[in-house]
C-alpha positions as CSV (number, residue, x, y, z in Angstrom):
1,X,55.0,128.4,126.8
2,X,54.5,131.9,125.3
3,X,51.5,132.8,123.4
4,X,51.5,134.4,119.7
5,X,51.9,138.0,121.4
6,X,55.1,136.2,123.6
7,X,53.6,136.3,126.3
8,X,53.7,133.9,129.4
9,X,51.0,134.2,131.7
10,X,47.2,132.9,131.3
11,X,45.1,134.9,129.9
12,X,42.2,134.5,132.3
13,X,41.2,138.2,133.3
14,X,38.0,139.2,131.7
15,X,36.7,142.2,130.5
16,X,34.2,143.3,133.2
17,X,37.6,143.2,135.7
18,X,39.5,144.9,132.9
19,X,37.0,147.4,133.5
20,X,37.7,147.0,137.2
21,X,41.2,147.5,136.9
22,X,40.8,150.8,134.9
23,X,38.1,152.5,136.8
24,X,39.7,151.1,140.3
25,X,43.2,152.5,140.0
26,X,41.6,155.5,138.9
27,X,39.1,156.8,141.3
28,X,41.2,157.1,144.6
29,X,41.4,159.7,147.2
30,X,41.9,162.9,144.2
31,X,38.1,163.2,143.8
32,X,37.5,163.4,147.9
33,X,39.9,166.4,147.8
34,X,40.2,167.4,144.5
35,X,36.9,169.9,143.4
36,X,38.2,172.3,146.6
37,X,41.7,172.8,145.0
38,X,40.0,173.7,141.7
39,X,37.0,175.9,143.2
40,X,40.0,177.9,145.4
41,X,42.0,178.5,141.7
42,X,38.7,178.9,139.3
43,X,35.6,179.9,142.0
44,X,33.3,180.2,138.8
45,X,30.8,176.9,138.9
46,X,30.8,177.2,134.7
47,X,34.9,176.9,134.9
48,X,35.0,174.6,137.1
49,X,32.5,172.2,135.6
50,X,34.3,173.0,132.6
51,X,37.5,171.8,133.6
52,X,36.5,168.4,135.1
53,X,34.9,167.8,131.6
54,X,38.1,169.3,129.6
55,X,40.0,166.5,131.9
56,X,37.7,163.9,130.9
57,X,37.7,164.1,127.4
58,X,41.5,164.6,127.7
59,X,41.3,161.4,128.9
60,X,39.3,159.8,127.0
61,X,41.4,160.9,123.8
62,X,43.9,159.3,125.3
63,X,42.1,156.2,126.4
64,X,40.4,155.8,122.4
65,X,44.0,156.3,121.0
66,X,45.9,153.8,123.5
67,X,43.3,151.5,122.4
68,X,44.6,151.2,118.9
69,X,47.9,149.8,120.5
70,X,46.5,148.1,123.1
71,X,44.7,145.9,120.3
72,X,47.4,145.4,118.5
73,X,50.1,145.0,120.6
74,X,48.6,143.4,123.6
75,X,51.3,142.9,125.6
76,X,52.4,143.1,129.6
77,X,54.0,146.5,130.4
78,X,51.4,148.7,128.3
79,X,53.0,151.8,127.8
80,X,55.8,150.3,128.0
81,X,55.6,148.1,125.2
82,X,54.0,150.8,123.1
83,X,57.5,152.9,123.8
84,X,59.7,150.1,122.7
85,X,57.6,149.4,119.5
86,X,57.8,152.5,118.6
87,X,60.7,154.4,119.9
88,X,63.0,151.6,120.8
89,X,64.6,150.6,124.1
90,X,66.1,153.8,125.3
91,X,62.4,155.9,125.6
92,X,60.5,152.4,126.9
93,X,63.8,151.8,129.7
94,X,63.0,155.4,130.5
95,X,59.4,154.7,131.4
96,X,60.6,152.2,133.3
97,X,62.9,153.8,135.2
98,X,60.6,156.5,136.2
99,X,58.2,154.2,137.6
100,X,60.8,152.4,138.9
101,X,62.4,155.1,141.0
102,X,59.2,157.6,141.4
103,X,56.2,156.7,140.4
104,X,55.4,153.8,141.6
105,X,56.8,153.5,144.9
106,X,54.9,157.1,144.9
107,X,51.7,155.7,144.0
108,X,51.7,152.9,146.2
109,X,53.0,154.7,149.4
110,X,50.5,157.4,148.8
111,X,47.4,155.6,148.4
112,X,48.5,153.5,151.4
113,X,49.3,156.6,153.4
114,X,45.8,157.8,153.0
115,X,44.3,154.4,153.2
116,X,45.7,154.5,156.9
117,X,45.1,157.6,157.2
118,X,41.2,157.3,157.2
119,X,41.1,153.9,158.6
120,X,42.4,155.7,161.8
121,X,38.8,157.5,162.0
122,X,37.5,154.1,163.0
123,X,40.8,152.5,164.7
124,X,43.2,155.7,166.4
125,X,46.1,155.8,164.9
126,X,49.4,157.2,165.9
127,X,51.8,158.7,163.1
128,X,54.2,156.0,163.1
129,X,51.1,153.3,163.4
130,X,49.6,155.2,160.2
131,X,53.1,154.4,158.7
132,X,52.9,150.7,159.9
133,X,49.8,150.5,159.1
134,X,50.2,151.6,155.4
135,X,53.1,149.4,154.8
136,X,51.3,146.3,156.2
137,X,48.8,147.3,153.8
138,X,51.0,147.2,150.7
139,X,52.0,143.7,151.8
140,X,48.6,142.2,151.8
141,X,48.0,144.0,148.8
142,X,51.2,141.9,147.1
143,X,50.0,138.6,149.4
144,X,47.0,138.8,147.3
145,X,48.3,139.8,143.5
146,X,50.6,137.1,144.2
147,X,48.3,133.8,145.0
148,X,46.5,134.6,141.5
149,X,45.6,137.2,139.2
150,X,41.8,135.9,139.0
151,X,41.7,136.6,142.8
152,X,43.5,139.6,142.6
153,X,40.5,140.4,140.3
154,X,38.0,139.2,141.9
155,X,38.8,141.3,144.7
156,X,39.4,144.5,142.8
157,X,36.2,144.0,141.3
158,X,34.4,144.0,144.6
159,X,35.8,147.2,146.2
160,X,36.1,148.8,143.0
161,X,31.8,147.9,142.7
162,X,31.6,149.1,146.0
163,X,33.5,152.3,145.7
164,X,31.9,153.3,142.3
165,X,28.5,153.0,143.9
166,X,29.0,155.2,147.2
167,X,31.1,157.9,145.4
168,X,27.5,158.4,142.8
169,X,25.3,158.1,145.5
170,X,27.3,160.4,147.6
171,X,27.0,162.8,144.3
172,X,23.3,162.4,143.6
173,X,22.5,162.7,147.3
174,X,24.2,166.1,147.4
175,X,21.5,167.7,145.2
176,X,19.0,167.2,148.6
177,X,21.6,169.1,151.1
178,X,20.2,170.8,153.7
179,X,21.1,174.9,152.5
180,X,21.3,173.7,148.9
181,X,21.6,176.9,146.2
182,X,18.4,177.3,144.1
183,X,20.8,179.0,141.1
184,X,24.4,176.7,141.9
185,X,25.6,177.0,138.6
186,X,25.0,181.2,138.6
187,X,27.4,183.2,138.1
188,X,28.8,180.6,135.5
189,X,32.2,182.5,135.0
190,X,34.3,185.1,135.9
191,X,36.1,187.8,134.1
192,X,39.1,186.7,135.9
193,X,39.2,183.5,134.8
194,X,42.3,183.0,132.3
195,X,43.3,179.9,129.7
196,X,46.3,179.6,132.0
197,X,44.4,179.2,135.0
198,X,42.5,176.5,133.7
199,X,45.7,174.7,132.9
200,X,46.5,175.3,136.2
201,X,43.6,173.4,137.4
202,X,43.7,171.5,135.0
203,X,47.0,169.6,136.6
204,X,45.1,168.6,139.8
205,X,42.0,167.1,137.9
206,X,44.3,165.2,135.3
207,X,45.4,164.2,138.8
208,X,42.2,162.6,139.5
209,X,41.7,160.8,136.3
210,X,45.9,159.5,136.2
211,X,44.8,155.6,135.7
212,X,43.2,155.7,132.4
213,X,46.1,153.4,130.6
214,X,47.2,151.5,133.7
215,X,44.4,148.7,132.6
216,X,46.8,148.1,129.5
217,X,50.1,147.2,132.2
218,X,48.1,143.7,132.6
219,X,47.2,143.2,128.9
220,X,49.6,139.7,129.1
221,X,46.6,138.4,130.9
222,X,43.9,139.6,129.4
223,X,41.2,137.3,127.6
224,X,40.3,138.0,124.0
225,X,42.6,141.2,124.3
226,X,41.7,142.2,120.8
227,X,38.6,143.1,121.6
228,X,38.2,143.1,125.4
229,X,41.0,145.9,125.8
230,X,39.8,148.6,123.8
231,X,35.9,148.3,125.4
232,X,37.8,148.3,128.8
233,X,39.6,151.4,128.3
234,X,37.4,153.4,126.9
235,X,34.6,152.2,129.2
236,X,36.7,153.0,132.1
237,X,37.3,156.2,130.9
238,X,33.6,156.9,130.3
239,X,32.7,155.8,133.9
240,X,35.2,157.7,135.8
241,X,34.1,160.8,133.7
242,X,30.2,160.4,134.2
243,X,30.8,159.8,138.2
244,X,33.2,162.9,138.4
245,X,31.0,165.5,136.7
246,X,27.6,164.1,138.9
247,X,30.2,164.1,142.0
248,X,31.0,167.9,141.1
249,X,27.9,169.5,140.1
250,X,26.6,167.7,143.3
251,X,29.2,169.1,145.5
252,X,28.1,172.8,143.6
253,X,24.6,172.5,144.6
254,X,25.4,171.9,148.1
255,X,28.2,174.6,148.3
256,X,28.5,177.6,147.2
257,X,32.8,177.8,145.5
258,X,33.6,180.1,148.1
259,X,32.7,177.4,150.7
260,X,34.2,174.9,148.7
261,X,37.1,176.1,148.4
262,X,37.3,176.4,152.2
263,X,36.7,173.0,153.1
264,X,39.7,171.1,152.9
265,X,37.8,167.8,153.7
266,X,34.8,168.7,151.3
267,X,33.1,165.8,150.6
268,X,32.8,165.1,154.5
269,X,31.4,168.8,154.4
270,X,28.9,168.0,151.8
271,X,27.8,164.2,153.6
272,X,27.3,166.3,156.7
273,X,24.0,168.2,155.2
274,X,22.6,165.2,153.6
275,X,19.4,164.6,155.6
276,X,19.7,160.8,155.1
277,X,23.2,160.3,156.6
278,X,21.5,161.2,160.1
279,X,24.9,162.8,161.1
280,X,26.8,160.2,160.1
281,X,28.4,161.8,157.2
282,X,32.0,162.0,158.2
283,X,32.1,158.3,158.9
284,X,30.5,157.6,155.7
285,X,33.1,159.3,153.7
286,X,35.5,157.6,155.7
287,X,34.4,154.6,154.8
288,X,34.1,155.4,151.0
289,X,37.8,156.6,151.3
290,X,39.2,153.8,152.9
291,X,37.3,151.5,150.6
292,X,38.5,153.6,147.4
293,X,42.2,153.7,148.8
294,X,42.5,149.8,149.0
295,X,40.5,149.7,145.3
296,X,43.1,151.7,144.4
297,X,46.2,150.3,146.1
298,X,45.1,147.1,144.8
299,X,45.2,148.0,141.1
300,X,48.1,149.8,141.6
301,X,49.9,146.9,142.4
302,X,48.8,144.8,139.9
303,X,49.3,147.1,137.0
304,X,53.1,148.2,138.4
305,X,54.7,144.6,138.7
306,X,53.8,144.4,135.9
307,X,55.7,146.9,133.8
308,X,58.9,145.6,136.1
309,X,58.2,142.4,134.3
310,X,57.8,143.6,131.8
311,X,61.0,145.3,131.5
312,X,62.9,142.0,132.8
313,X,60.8,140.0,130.1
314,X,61.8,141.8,127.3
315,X,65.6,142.4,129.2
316,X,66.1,145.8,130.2
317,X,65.8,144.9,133.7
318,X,67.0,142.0,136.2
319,X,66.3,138.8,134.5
320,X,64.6,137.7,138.0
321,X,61.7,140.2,137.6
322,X,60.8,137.9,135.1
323,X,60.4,135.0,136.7
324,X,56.8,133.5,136.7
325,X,55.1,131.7,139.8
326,X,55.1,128.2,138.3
327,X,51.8,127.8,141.0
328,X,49.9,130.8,141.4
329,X,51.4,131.8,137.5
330,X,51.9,135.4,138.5
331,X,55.1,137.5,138.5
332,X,56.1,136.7,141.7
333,X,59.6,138.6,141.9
334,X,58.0,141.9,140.3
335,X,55.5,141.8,143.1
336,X,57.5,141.4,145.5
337,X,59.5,144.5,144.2
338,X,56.8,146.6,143.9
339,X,55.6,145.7,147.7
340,X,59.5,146.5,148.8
341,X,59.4,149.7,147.1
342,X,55.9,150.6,148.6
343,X,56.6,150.1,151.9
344,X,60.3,151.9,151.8
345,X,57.9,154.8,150.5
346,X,55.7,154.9,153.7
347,X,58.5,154.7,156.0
348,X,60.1,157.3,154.7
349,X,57.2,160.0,155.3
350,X,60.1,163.3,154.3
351,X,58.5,162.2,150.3
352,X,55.0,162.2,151.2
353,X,54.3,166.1,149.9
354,X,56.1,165.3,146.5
355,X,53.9,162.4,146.1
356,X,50.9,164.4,143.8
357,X,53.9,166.7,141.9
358,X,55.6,163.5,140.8
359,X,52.6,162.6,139.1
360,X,53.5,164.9,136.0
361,X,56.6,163.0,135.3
362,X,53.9,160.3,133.7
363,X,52.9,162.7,130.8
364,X,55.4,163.3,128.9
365,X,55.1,159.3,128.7
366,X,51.9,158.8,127.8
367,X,52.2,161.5,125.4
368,X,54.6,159.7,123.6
369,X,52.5,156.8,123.6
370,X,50.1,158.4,121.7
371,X,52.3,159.8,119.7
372,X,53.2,156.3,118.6
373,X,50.4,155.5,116.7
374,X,50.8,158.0,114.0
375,X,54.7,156.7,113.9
376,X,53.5,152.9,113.5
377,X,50.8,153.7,111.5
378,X,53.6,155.4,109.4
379,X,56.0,152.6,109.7
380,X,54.0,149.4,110.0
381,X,51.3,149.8,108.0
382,X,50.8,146.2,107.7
383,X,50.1,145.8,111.6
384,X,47.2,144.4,112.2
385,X,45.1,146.7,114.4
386,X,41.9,145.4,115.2
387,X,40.4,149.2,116.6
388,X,41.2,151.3,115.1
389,X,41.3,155.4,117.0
390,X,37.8,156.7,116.4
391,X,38.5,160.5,114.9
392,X,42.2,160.0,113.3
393,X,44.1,162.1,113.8
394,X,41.9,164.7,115.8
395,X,41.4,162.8,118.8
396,X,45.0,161.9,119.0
397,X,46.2,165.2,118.3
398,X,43.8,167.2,121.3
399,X,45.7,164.9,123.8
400,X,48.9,165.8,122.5
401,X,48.4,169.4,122.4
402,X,46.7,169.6,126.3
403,X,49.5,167.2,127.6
404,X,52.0,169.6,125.7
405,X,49.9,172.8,127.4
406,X,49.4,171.0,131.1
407,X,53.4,170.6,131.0
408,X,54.5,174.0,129.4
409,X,52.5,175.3,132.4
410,X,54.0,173.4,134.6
411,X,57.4,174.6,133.7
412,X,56.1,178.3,133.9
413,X,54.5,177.9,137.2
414,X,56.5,175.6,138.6
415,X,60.0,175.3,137.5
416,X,61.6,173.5,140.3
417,X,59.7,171.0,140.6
418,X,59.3,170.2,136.9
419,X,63.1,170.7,136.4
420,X,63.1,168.1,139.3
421,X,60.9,165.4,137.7
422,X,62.7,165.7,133.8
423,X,66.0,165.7,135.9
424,X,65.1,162.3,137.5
425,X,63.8,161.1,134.2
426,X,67.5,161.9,133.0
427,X,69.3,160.4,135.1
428,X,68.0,157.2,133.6
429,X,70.1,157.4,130.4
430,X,73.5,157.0,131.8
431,X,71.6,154.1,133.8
432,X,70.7,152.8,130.4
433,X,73.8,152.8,128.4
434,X,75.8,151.0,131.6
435,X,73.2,148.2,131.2
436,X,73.6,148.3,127.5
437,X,76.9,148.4,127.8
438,X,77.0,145.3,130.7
439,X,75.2,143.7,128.3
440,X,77.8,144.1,125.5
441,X,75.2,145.8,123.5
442,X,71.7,143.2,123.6
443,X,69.5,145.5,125.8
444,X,67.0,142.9,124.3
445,X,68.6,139.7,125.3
446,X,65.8,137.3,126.5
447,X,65.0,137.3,130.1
């Protein structure tokens, strides 16, 4: 029986794994590579620093204003459902659609690639085996979301613990690098250094801290949502910032941002001076990679099925998506479509470079999401909203205007891709009105 929100599923996830979730599907393989990319397009410690911390409090704008929805509607699908309340169908089956056909088979494949990828330091790997290997690790992924959420979270839990405790000792450790700089935040910028190459960089890091609404997808099963998902969210988004900037002015006391920018691999690089790794660095990062992939993969897949059934449950999608394990209670037919669209990802390794461009096509989305509390707050005043954004209408309003920057710049800088990603997002809307129109007109007929 559904509950007061309409919801179907138990609500048995608590807020310490809400926590989990958000953090865990956040912190993957971005901050490993990440600070190298922006030291090659900054090479100024103050600019740098600067735009890990402009990413973070993008983020967390976003994450205190999604938690005025998430509070009051708490509902499976998250952005989705914040789309159809306020927009209607058309924007929300758009959202879908995108993760349907880019996103999340993106995601998944990606952090599974890599996953793979890294185990191979341990166990050699051939390039198809890496493949295999990946896809086989999608599959367990969905075995486990699939035989229980509260062991799905249990498990996130641990390896997202795990992961969030290497990645700050690897970052405090740094500071006692053999060859570390007296002055490593000296010169703090350059005269170079131009508002539109921080947006620039800006992309890559936003990159990085992509997750910090996903913990919303699973709001369905979330205890006391009310209250648990708005702590969650923002305490995620807190977390992942305070590792991130102790991770990168860490990484700048061990290298200078000409050598950072260099070193491809450069948290391996930075392990390798740590007296106390003995050597062992590089297997060491390995490790914290292959553990942060699997964190990640895993909250990937719980988050994604569930905007598919979403979708289905509110009918814009199949009506099976909806269906709900009657023993394990989970969406059982959204997983498995999310673990099919995974592994067709991974075997199909021509995608695997468009994997972090693809990531912009989420933006315009979440935008919109926040966007949508100023149009409820307009239109349903009478909603009850528990939380309530701290700093109306500012905070909203600074996400808006960097999503608005980060994708003008896109389309500057990179045209052909960002044509590519709306173009795919377009293609949705015939999509939609065939289904309406299949449908004779109830895009919202129950599931």
């Amino acid at each position: 029986m559904a509950d007061q929100w309409g919801e179907r599923m138990p609500r048995s996830v608590s807020l310490l794994q809400t926590i989990a979730v958000s953090v865990g599907i956040t912190i993957g393989s971005g901050i490993f590579r990440v600070p190298a990319t922006v030291a090659a397009q900054l090479q100024a410690p103050g600019a740098m620093l600067l735009c890990w911390v402009l990413g973070g409090i993008v983020a967390l704008c976003g994450a205190l204003t999604v938690a005025e929805l998430a509070a009051a509607l708490p509902r499976s699908g998250g952005i989705f459902a914040y789309l159809l309340e306020g927009y209607g169908p058309l924007p929300a089956f758009l959202f879908g659609w995108t993760e349907l056909v880019v996103i999340r088979a993106a995601a998944l494949g990606a952090i599974a690639t890599i996953f793979a990828e890294y185990l191979g330091y341990f166990v050699p790997l051939s390039a198809v085996q890496v493949r295999q290997t990946a896809a086989l690790a999608i599959v367990v992924v969905g075995i486990i979301n699939y035989v229980g959420v509260q062991r799905a979270a249990a498990v996130l839990s641990a390896s997202t613990v795990v992961k969030y405790a290497v990645l700050l000792a690897l970052g405090l450790l740094a500071f006692t690098a053999t060859g570390a700089r007296a002055a490593p935040l000296t010169p703090a910028w350059s005269a170079g250094v131009s508002p539109w190459m921080l947006a620039s960089a800006l992309i890559p890091v936003m990159w990085t801290y992509d997750g910090w609404a996903d913990a919303t997808a699973v709001a369905g099963e979330i205890r006391d949502p009310q209250r648990n998902l708005p702590l969650a969210l923002i305490a995620g988004a807190g977390c992942v910032m305070l590792v991130y900037l102790v991770v990168n002015v860490g990484f700048l006391y061990a290298l200078a941002p000409a050598q950072m920018a260099q070193s491809k691999l450069i948290a391996a690089t930075v392990a390798e001076r740590i007296p106390l790794l003995s050597g062992a660095g590089a297997a060491v990062v390995a490790m914290a990679v292959v553990v942060s992939a699997f964190s990640s993969l895993h909250a990937s897949m719980l988050t994604g099925s569930r905007i598919f059934f979403a979708m289905a449950d509110r009918g814009l999608f199949f009506r099976a998506a909806a269906h709900v394990s009657p023993r394990f209670n989970t969406p059982s037919v959204a997983i498995a479509l999310a673990s099919v669209l995974g592994v067709a990802y991974v075997l199909q390794n021509d995608f695997a470079q468009l994997a972090d461009k693809f990531i912009l096509g989420i933006w315009p989305f979440y935008a919109a999401a926040v966007a949508a509390v100023f149009v409820l707050r307009r239109r349903s005043p009478a909603l009850a909203r528990p939380y309530r954004v701290w700093g109306y209408p500012l905070v909203p309003a600074i996400f808006l205007v960097a999503s608005a920057f980060m994708v003008l710049n896109s389309l500057v800088t990179d045209p052909r891709n960002t044509g590519l990603i709306f173009l795919i997002i377009l293609a949705g809307i015939p999509v939609f009105w065939l289904r309406r129109r299949a449908t004779r007109g109830h895009p919202l007929s129950p599931a």
